[in-house]
C-alpha positions in Angstrom: -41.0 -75.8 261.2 -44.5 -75.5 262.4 -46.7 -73.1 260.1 -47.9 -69.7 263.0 -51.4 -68.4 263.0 -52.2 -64.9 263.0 -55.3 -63.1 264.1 -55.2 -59.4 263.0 -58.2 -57.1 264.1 -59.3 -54.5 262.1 -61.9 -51.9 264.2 -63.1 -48.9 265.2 -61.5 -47.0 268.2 -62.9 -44.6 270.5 -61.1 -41.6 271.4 -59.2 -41.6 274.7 -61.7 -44.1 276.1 -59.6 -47.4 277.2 -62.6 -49.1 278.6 -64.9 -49.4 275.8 -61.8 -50.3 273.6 -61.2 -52.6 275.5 -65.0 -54.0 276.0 -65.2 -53.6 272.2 -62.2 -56.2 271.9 -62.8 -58.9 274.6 -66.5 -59.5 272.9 -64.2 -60.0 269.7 -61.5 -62.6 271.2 -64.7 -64.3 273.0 -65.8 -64.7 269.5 -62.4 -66.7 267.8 -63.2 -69.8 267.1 -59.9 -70.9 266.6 -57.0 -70.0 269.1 -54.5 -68.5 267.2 -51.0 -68.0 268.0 -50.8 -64.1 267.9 -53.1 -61.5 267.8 -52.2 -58.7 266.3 -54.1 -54.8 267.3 -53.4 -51.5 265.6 -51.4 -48.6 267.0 -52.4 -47.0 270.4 -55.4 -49.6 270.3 -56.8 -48.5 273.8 -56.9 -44.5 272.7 -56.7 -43.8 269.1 -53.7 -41.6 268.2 -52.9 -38.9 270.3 -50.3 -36.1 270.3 -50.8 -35.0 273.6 -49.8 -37.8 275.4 -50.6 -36.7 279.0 -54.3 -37.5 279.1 -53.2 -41.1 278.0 -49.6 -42.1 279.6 -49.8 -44.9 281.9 -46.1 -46.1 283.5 -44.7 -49.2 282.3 -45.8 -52.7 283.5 -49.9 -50.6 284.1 -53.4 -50.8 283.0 -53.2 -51.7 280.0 -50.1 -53.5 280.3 -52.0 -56.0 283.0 -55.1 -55.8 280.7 -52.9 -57.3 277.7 -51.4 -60.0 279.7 -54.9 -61.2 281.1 -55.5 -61.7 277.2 -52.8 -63.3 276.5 -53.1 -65.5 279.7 -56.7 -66.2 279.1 -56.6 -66.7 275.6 -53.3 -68.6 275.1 -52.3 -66.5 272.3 -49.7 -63.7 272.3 -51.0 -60.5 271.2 -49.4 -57.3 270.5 -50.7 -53.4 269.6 -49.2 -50.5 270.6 -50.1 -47.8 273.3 -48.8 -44.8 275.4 -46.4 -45.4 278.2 -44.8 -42.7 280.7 -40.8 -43.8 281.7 -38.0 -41.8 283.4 -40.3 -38.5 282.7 -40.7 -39.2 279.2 -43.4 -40.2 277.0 -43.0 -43.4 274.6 -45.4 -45.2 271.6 -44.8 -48.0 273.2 -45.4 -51.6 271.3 -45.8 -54.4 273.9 -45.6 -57.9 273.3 -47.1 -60.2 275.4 -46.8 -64.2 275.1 -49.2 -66.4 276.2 -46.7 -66.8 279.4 -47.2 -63.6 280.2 -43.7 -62.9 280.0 -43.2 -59.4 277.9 -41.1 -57.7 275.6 -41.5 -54.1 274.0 -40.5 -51.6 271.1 -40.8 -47.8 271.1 -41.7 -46.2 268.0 -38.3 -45.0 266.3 -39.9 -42.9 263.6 -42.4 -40.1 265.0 -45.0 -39.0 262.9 -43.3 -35.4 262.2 -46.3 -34.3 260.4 -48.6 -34.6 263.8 -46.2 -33.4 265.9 -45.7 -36.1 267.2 -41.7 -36.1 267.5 -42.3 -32.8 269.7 -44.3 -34.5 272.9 -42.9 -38.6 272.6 -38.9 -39.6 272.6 -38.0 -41.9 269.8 -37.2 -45.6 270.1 -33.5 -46.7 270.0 -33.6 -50.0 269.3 -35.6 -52.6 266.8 -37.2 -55.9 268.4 -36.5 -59.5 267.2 -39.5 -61.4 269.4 -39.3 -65.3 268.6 -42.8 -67.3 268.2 -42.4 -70.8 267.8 -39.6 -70.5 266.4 -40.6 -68.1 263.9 -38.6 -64.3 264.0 -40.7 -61.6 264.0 -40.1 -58.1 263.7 -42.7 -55.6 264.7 -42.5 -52.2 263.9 -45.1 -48.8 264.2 -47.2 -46.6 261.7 -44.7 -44.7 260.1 -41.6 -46.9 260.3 -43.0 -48.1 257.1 -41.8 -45.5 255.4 -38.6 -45.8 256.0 -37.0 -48.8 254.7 -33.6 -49.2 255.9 -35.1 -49.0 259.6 -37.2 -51.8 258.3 -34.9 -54.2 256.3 -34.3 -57.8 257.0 -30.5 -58.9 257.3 -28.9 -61.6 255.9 -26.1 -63.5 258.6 -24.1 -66.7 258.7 -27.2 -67.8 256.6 -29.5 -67.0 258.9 -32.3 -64.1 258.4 -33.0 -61.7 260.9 -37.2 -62.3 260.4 -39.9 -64.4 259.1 -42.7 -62.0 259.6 -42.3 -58.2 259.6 -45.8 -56.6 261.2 -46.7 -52.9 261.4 -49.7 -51.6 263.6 -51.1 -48.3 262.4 -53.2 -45.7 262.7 -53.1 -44.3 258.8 -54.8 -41.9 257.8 -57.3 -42.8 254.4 -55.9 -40.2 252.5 -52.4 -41.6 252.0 -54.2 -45.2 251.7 -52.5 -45.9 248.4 -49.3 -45.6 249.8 -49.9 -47.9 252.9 -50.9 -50.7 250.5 -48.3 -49.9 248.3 -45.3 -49.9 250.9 -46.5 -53.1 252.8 -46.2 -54.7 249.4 -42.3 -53.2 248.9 -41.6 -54.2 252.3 -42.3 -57.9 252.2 -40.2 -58.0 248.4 -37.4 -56.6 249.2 -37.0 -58.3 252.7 -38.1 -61.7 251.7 -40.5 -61.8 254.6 -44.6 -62.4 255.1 -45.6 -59.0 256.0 -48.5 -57.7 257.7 -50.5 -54.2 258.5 -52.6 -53.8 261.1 -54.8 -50.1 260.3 -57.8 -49.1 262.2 -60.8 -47.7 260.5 -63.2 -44.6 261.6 -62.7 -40.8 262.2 -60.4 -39.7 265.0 -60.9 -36.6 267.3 -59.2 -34.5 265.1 -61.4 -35.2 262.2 -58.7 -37.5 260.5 -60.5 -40.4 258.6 -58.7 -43.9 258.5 -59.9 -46.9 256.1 -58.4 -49.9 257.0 -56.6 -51.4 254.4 -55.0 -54.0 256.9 -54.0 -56.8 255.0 -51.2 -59.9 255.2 -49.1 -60.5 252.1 -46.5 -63.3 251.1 -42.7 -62.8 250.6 -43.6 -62.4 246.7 -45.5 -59.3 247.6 -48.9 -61.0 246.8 -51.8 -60.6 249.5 -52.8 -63.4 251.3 -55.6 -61.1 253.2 -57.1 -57.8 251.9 -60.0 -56.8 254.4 -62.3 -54.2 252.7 -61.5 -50.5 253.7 -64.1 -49.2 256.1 -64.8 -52.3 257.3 -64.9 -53.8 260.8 -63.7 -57.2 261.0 -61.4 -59.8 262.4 -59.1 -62.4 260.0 -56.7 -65.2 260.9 -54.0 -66.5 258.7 -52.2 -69.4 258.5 -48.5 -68.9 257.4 -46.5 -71.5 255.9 -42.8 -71.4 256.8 -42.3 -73.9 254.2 -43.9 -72.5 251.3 -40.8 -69.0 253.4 -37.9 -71.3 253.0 -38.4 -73.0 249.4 -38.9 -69.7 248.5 -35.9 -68.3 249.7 -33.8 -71.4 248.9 -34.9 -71.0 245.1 -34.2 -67.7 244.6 -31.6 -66.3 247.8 -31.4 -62.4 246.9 -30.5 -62.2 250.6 -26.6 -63.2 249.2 -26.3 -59.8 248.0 -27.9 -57.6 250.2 -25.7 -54.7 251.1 -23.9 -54.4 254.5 -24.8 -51.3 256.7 -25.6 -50.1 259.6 -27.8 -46.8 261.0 -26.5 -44.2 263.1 
């Protein structure tokens, strides 16, 4: 199978201020100089995290839904990142996937950030998202579905896995840092899957300082990518199924995963 290139885009947001996030990231996909086949944004991309989610909603299939799709379009990449969408009167952390089609899928956020209040003003996500990328399986998942590792895990069926590539876009907070690095790391182990973590950097309205730490690591848990913490900047990856399936024909842990299911 063909190897996939992924761009991710570590940056600065601005609070609540969709078009100079979105200014800030066209001048960066006019820079590529490769076309890659996804490009990856962190959580709520076009606002920064917010718990009030009224100044922000837009309905499904709006601005920066069409704004997303002229991207993809334009660029011939798909690209992902998560933002704040209004459905049937209630409020979502939506992830949208666009492919270079335009055609579109989407996730809601299943575990709200608790902590932020969060689970009081958004309704969780029911259901997880398989999207296929030339014929990779990819699963992408929000902010603080990393911590919870049964929502993340891989399965193991008729010898097929459920994912290749398990991506989480985030808005972390730098004083938990260690524990973002750390759990990306668990997370590609135990499912046997290149993983990747797409943080923004800078201080939030709220005062809340993020580092970064976004970073793509291998099905051994080894990184691939570190970008510096604090740091601006924009990396694409190449990922080798290959180098994926030797490694899980040489050592198949998959064969005794548990069977379960989530309520």
């Amino acid at each position: 199978m063909n190897s996939l290139t992924v761009t991710v885009i570590q940056s600065d947001l601005v609070s609540e201020d969709k078009f100079r996030n979105f200014e800030k990231f066209e001048k960066i996909f006019s820079n590529l100089k490769t076309k890659p086949d996804l490009i990856v944004l962190p959580e709520m991309f076009n606002t920064g995290f917010v718990v009030d989610p009224q100044t922000v909603a837009e309905k499904a299939g709006g601005q920066t839904f069409q704004w997303l799709r002229s991207i993809a379009q334009n660029t011939g990449s798909a690209i992902t990142g998560s933002y704040v969408v209004k459905t049937g009167g209630e409020f979502y952390n939506r992830l949208v996937w666009i492919h270079a089609d335009g055609s579109a899928e989407y996730y809601d956020k299943r575990h709200l950030f608790r902590f932020g209040d969060e689970h009081l003003h958004f309704s969780q996500g029911k259901n997880k998202l398989i999207v296929d990328l030339k014929g990779w399986k990819i699963c992408p998942l929000i902010c603080y579905d990393l911590r919870f590792p049964v929502w993340s895990k891989n399965r193991y069926l008729n010898g097929s896995y459920e994912y290749d590539l398990l991506i989480y876009v985030a808005n972390w907070p730098g004083r938990r840092s260690y524990a973002f690095r750390q759990l990306l790391i668990a997370r590609a182990i135990e499912n046997q899957a290149y993983t990747i973590g797409v943080n923004r950097i800078g201080i939030d309205e709220k005062g809340t300082m993020h580092q970064g730490d976004s970073a793509v690591i291998d099905f051994k848990g080894k990184h691939i990518i570190e970008i510096p913490p604090g740091v601006e900047d924009v990396e694409t990856v190449e990922l080798s199924y290959d180098r994926l399936s030797d490694y899980r024909e040489g050592f198949n842990v998959a064969l005794d995963w548990d069977d379960f299911s989530i309520r």
